[in-house]
N, C-alpha and C positions, 0 to 999 in steps of 0.2 A: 488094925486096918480100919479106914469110912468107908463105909458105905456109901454109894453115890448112884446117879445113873448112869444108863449108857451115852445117854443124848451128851451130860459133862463130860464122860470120861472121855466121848472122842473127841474132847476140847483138851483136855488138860493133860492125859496120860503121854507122857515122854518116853523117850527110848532109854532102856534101864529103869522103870520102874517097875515094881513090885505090884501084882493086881490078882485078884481072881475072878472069874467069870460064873454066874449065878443066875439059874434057870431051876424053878421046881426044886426038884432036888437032885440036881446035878452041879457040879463045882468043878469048874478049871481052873488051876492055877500055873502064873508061870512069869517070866520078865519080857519086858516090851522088845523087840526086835527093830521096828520099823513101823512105815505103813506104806499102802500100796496107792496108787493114781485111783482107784477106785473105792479108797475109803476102809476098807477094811485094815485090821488091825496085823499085823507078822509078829508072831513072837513064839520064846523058846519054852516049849510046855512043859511042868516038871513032871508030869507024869511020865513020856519019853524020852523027853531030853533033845527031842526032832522041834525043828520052826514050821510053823501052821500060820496058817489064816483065821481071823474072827471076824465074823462081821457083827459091831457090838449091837445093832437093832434084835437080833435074836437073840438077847441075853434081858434079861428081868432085870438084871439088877449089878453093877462092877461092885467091888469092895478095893480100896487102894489102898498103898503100904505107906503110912502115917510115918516110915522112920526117916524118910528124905530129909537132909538136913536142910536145905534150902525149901522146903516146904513147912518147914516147923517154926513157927512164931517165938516159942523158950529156946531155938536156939540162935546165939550170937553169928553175924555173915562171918566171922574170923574165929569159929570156935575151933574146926580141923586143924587149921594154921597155929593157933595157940596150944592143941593138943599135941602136936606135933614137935611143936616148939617146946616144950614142958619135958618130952621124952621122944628123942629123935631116933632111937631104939625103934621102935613104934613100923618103921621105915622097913626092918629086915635087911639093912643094907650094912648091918656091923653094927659096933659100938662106933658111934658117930659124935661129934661133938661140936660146938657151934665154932665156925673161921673165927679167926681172931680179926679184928678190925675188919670185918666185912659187914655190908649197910644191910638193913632188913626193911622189908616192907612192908606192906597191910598183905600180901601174897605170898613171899617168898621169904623164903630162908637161905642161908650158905652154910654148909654143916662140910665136916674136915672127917674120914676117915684116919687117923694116927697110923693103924698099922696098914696100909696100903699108899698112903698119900693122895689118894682121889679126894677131892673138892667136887663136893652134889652141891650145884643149882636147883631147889626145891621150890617148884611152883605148886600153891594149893586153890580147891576152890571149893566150895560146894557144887550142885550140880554135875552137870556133864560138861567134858572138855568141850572147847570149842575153838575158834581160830582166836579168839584175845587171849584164852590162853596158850596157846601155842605160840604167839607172837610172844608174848610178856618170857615164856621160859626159855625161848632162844634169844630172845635180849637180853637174860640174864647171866645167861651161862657164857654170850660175849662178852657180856661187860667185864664178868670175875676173872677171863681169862686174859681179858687186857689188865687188869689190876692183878693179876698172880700170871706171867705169861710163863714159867716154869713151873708148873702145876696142873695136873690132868683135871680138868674141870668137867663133868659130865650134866648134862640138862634131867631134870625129872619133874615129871608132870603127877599130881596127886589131885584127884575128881573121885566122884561119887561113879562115875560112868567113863572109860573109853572107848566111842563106838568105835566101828570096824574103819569106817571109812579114815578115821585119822590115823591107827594105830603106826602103818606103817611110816608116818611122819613124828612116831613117839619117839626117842632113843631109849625111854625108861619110863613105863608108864604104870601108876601103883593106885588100885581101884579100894576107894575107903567106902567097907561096908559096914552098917550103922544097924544095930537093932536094938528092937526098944526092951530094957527088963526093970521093970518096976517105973517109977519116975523119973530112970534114965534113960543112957541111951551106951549101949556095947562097943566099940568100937575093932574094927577088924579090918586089917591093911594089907590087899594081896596082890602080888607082883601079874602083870597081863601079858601074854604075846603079842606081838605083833600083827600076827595071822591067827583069823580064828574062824576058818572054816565052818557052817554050821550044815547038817542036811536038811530037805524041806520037804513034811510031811503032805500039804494039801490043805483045803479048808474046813475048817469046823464049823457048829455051830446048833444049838439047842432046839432049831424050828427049821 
C-alpha cells in the first residue's frame, strides 16, 4: 500500500478500492462503498463487515492498495485481457476454448464452452465497470449471435470492480482481484451477484 493524505485520498479513492485509515495508533481498514452528498467516505470495514461512514479530515494519514491494475504504471491497459486470453480457464466458467473465426478486440474475447455449447462474449477492463463497458459487451454478445444465430451466446463483463448500482444490468459479472507478491501481481477471478445487499453501521472517525 502508499501512503497518501486525506486531503488526495478524497480526490482519488474510487469505489472498490482497497485503503486503510490511520490516526495515532488506530487503523481502519476496508474497501470503498461510495460517497455521500456531504463528503464523507461509505465503505465496507473488514473489521465487521458492516458499511460506515469516514469523514477522512479526521484521519492523519490514508494508506491505498498499490494492486489496482489501472493504477500501476508496470502494468500493460490489456494485461487482464491478454491473461485471460493466455488461460480462459482463468474464468471458472469450464474448460473454455477460443470460437473458431470469431474477431477479437483490444477488450474482448469469444471463448466456446465444447461440452455445453454456450459461446461467452467476454468484455475485459481494468478499473471498475462503467456504462462503455456495458455498452461494448452487449454489442458483443449482438453481434456473435447474429454471426452464430444457432448458438446460446451469453454477455460477460470482467473489471476490477462491479458496483451495486450496475450489477443488476450484468447477466454475468466476474470481479478480477489482483495482489501484489513479490515483483508481481496474483491474480484471482470471482464470479458477483447481482444483488448485494450490504447493512449500514453509522459514522466513524478518529477525532
Amino acid at each position: 500500500m502508499t501512503q497518501i493524505s486525506p486531503a488526495i485520498a478524497a480526490i482519488v479513492l474510487e469505489e472498490g478500492d482497497r485503503f486503510a485509515l490511520l490516526a495515532g495508533g488506530e487503523e481502519r481498514t476496508g474497501t470503498v462503498a461510495g460517497r455521500t452528498d456531504t463528503g464523507c467516505l461509505r465503505f465496507t470495514d473488514d473489521a465487521t463487515g458492516r458499511t460506515v461512514l469516514a469523514d477522512l479530515s479526521h484521519w492523519d494519514a490514508v494508506r491505498l492498495d498499490s494492486t489496482r491494475l489501472a493504477r500501476r504504471p508496470d502494468i500493460r491497459p490489456h494485461w487482464l485481457r491478454d491473461e485471460i486470453a493466455a488461460d480462459p480457464g482463468l474464468l471458472g466458467l469450464g474448460a473454455l476454448r477460443h470460437a473458431p473465426l470469431s474477431p477479437r478486440g483490444i477488450h474482448s474475447l469469444i471463448l466456446d464452452d465444447p461440452a455445453t455449447g454456450i459461446r461467452y462474449a467476454v468484455d475485459v477492463q481494468h478499473g471498475s465497470c462503467d456504462e462503455d463497458q456495458l455498452a461494448r459487451s452487449s454489442a458483443a454478445a449482438h453481434a456473435e449471435q447474429l454471426r452464430s444465430p444457432h448458438t446460446t451466446v451469453v454477455p460477460v463483463v470482467v473489471a476490477e470492480r462491479i458496483p451495486a448500482q450496475v450489477r443488476a444490468r450484468v447477466e454475468l459479472g466476474i470481479e478480477a482481484r489482483a495482489t501484489a507478491v513479490g515483483r508481481g501481481i496474483s491474480l484471482e477471478l470471482v464470479p458477483v451477484p447481482k444483488d448485494c445487499p450490504e447493512p449500514f453501521a453509522g459514522l466513524i472517525g478518529a477525532a
